[in-house]
C-alpha positions in Angstrom: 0.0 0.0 0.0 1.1 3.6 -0.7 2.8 5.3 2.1 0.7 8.4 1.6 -2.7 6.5 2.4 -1.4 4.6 5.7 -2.3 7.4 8.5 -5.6 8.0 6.4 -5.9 3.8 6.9 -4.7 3.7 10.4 -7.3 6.3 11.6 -10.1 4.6 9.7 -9.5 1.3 11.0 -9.0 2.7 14.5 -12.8 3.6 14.5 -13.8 0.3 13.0 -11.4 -3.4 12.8 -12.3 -3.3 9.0 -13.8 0.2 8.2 -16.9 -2.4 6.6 -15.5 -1.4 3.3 -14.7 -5.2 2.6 -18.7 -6.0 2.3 -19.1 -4.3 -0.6 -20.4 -6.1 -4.0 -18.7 -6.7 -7.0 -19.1 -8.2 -10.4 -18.2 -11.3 -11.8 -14.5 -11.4 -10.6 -14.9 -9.7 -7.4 -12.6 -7.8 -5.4 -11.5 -8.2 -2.3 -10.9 -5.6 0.2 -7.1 -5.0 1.2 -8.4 -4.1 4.6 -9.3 -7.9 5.3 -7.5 -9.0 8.5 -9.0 -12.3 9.1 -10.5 -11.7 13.2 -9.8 -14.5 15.9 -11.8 -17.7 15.0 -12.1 -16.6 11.8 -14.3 -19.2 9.7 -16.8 -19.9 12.6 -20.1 -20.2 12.3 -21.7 -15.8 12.5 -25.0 -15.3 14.3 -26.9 -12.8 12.1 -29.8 -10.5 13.2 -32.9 -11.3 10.5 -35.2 -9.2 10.0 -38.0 -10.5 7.6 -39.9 -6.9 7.5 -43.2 -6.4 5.7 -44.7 -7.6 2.5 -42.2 -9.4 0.0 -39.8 -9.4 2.7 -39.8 -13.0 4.4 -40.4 -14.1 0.5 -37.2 -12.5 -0.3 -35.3 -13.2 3.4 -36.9 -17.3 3.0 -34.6 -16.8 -0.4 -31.3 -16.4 0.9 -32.0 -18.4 3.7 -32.4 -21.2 1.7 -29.7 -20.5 -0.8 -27.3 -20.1 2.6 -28.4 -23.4 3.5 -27.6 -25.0 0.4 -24.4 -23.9 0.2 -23.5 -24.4 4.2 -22.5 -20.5 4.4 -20.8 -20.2 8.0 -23.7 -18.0 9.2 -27.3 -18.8 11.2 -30.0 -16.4 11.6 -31.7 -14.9 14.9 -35.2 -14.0 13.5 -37.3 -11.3 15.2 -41.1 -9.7 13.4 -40.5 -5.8 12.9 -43.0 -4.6 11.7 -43.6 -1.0 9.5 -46.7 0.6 11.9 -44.7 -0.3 15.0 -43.7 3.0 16.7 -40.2 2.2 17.6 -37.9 -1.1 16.6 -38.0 -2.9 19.6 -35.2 -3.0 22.0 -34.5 -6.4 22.0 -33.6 -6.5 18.2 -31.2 -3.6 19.0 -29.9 -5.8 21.5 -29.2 -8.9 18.9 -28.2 -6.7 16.6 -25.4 -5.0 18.7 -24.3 -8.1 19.4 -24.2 -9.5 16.1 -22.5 -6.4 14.6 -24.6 -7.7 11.7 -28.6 -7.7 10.2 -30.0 -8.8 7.1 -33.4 -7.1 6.6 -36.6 -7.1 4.4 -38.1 -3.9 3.6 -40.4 -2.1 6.7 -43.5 -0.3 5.2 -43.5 3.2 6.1 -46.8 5.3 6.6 -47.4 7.9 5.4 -47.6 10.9 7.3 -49.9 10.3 10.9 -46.5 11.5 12.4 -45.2 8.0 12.5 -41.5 8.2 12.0 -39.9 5.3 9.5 -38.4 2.5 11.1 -35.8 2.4 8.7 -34.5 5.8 9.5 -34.6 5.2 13.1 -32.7 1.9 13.0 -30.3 3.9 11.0 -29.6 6.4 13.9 -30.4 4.1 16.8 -26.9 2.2 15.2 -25.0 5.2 13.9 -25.5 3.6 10.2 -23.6 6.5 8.8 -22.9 5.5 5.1 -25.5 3.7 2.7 -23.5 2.0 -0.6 -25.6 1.5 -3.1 -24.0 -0.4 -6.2 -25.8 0.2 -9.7 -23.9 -1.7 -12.3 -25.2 -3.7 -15.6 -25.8 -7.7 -15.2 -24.9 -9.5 -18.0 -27.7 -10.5 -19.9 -30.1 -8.3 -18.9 -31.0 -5.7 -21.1 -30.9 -1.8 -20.6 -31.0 1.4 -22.5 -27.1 2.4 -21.0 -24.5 -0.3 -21.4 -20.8 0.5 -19.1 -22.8 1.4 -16.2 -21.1 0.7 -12.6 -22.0 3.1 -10.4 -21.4 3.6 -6.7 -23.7 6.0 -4.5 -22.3 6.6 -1.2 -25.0 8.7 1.2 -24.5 10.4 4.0 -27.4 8.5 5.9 -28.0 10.3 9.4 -28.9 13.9 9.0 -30.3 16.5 6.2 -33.6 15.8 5.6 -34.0 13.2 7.2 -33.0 14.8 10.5 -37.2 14.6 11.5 -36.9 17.8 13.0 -40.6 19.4 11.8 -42.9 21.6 14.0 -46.1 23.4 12.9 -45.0 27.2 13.8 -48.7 28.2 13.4 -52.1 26.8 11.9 -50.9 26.3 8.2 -47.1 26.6 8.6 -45.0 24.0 9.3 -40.8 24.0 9.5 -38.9 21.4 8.2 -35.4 21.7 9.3 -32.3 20.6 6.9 -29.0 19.4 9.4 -26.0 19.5 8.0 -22.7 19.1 10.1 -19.1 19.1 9.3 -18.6 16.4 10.9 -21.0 14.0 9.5 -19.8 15.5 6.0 -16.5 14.6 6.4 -16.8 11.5 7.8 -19.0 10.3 4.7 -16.3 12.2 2.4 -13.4 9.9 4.0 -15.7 7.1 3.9 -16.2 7.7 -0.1 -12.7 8.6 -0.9 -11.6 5.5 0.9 -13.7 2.9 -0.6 -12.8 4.4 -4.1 -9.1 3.7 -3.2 -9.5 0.6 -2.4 -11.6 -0.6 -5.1 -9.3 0.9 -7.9 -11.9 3.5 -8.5 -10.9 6.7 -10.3 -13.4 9.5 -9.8 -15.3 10.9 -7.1 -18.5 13.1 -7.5 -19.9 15.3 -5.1 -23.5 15.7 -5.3 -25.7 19.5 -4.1 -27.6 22.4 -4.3 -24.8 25.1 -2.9 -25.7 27.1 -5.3 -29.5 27.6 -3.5 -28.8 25.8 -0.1 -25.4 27.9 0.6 -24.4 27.5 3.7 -25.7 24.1 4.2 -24.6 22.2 0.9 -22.2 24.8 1.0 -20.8 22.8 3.9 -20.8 20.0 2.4 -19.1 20.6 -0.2 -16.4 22.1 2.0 -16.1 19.0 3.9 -15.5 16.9 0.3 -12.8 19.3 -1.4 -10.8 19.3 2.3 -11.0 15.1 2.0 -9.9 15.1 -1.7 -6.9 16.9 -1.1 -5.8 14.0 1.0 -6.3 11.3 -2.5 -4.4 13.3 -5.0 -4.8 10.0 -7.1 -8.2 10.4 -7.2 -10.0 12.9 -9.4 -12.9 15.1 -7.8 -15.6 16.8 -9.8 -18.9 18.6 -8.0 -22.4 18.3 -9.7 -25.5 20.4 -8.6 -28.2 17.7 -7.8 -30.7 18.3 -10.8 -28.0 18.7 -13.5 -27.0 15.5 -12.3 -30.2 13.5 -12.5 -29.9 14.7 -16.0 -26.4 13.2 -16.8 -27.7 10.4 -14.9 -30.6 9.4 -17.6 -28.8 10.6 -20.7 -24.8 9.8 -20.2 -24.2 7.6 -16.9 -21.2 5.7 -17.9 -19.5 9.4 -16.7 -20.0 8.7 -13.1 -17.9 6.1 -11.0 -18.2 7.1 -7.2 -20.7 9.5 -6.2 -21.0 11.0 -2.4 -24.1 12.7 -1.2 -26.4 14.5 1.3 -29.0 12.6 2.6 -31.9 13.2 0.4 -30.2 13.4 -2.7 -28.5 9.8 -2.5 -32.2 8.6 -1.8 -33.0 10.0 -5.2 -29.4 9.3 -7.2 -29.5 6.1 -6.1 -33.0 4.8 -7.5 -32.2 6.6 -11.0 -28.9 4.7 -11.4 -30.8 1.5 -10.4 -33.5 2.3 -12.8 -31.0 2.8 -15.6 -29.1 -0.4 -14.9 -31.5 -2.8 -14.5 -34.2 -1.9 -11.9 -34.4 -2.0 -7.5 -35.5 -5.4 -8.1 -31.5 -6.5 -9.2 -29.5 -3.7 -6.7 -27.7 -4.8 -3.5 -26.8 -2.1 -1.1 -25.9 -2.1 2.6 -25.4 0.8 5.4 -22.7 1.0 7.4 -21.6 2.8 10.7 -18.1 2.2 12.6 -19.9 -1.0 14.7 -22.7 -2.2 12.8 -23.6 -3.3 9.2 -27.3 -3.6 8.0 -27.8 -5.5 4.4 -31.2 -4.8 2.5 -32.5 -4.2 -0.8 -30.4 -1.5 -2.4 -32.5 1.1 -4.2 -36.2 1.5 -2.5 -35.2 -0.4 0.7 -38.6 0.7 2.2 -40.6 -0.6 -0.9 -42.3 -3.9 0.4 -44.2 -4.6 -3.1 -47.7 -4.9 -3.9 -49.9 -7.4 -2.4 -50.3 -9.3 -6.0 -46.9 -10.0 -6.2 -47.0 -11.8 -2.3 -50.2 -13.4 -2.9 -48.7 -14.8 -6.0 -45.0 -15.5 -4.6 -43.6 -14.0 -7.7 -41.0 -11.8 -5.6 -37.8 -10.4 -6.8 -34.9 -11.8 -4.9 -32.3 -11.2 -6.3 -31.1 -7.6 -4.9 -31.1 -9.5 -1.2 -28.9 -12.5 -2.3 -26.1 -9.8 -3.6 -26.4 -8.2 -0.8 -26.6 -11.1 1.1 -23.2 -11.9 -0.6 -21.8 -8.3 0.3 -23.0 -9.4 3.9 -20.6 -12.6 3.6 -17.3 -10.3 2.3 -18.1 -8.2 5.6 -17.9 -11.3 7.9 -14.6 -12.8 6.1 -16.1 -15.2 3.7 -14.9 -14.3 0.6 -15.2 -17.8 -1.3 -19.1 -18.2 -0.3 -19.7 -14.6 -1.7 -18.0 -14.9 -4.6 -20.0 -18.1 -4.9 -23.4 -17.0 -4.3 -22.7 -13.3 -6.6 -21.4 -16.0 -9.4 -24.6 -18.3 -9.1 -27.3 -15.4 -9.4 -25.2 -13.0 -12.2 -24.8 -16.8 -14.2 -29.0 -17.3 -13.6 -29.7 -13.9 -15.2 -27.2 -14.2 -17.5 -28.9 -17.4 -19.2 -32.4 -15.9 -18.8 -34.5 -18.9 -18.6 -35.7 -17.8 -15.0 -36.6 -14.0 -14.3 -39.5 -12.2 -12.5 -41.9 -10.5 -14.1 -39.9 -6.7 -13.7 -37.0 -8.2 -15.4 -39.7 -9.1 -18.3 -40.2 -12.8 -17.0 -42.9 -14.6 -15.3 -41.0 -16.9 -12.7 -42.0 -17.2 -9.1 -39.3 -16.4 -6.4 -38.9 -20.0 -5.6 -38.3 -21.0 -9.2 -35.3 -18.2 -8.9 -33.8 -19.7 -6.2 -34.0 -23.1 -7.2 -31.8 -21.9 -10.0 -29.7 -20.6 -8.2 -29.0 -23.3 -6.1 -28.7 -25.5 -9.1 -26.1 -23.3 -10.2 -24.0 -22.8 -7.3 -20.5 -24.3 -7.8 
């Protein structure tokens, strides 16, 4: 490794034995993190917080637990039933999943408005789930209007937005308060730069509105150019949000690693998956310095339509890659490269897709395919 980068390193992995930048997804010859340092008892059997969620979610979480069993991956589940309309995530799944370091979850409906906070957001705080990775890259055989895409969206998942701070100042009038800190902005900045470093990755993009949103984006963007000073390997580039969704739909080969604000990632992230293929295909996970959560990439929250669980005709393949980013995070290379080589080979050949990937197969006639294929 480069001199230059090892203080950068040393105070990453201080916060965190790995920095959880060896979970993420790759493509057909995956790479492996150079921040694997295999932990004490390494190849034991991991306990795994499971959260099945709402809707398609225990169609989709039944997938990869059967495809786990099949190929006697080194994990085991602890299931608990969280539910979207609860109105906090219980404390004993906080409990497993502190201990586990680790949680595999479905999607969790969220209502809408009532002043029922999502429970997605708040397991994201509860855990300090700084950084959602979302990975929107073509599959091989599956056909889309943009060819070259590979895309990484790296959002800052704790504040902005999504801060819930809203009050109605008077009959009428309500405040909706944006957080931005220099803190959190840097530490998602590092988080970005670092993980395009290690993955060979040659550009980073910083995504805002600093042009309306001054002092806030404007922060932001602060906190970004300090960090890319650091990776003089590394180019840097700046993109005002709506220009970007532009670039996004017409030329989205240009993008490699993009870092953003809160809300904006929400949105980048489900055009590049759109463009390359659909939610239904994305894997994504969010991170924090203690605690990884692996769900549906793009549209985490979406649990489907009712049709499509009455029928079984779920989508599972954006869980079992992210299932598979969930195995590079606990040190199990081989079974991940395994499981991402079975489901990339089963959409390559095309004989068994879902109906949003033009097909008609049910979710269990995916996995038996996959199983089938599995080396």
């Amino acid at each position: 490794m480069a001199p230059r980068t090892l203080p950068i390193l040393k105070q990453l992995l201080s916060k965190s034995s790995s920095y959880n930048t060896n979970f993420i997804g790759s493509r057909f010859a995956p790479k492996r993190s150079v921040t694997y340092m295999p932990r004490p008892g390494d190849g034991a059997p991991r306990p795994v917080t499971l959260i099945p969620g709402d809707g398609i979610g225990p169609l989709v979480t039944g997938a990869v637990e059967q495809v786990m069993d099949a190929m006697h991956a080194p994990v085991y589940f602890e299931r608990y039933e969280v539910h979207g309309d609860m109105k906090k995530v219980p404390e004993e799944v906080l409990v497993s999943i502190r201990k586990n370091k680790v949680c595999l979850k479905g999607g969790l409906a969220t209502p809408m408005g009532g002043g029922v906070s999502s429970l997605n957001v708040q397991l994201r705080k509860e855990l300090d789930l700084y950084a959602s990775l979302v990975n929107c890259f073509n599959l091989p055989g599956l056909p889309t209007r943009h060819q070259n895409v590979d895309i990484v969206v790296i959002r800052e998942n704790t504040e902005g937005e999504y801060s819930g701070l809203e009050h109605e100042v008077v009959p009428g009038v309500v405040e909706s308060l944006k957080v931005i800190t220099k803190f959190c902005s840097e530490r998602i900045a590092k988080y970005a730069f670092e993980y395009a470093y290690l993955n060979n990755r040659k550009k980073v993009t910083a995504v805002h509105k600093a042009n309306i949103m001054k002092l806030a984006d404007g922060l932001f963007l602060e906190s970004c150019r300090e960090v890319a000073t650091k990776y003089p390997g590394i180019k840097y580039s700046e993109i005002i949000v709506d220009n970007c969704c532009m670039q996004l739909v017409s030329k989205p080969e240009q993008f490699d690693v993009m870092v953003t604000p809160n809300l904006y990632g929400n949105l980048v992230a489900n055009t590049a998956a759109g463009i390359a293929g659909g939610t239904g295909v994305m894997p994504g996970g969010n991170v924090g310095a203690n605690h990884a959560v692996f769900e549906q990439g793009a549209s985490a929250g979406n649990v489907g339509h009712q049709k499509l669980v009455e029928q079984k005709k779920a989508n599972p393949v954006a869980l079992l890659l992210s299932s598979a980013m969930m195995l590079r995070h606990l040190q199990f290379p081989s079974f991940a490269d395994r499981l991402e080589t079975a489901v990339k080979r089963v959409i390559s050949e095309g004989k068994y897709r879902t109906k949003d990937l033009g097909g008609d197969s049910s979710t269990q006639e995916i996995v038996d395919a996959v199983i089938a294929t599995l080396d």
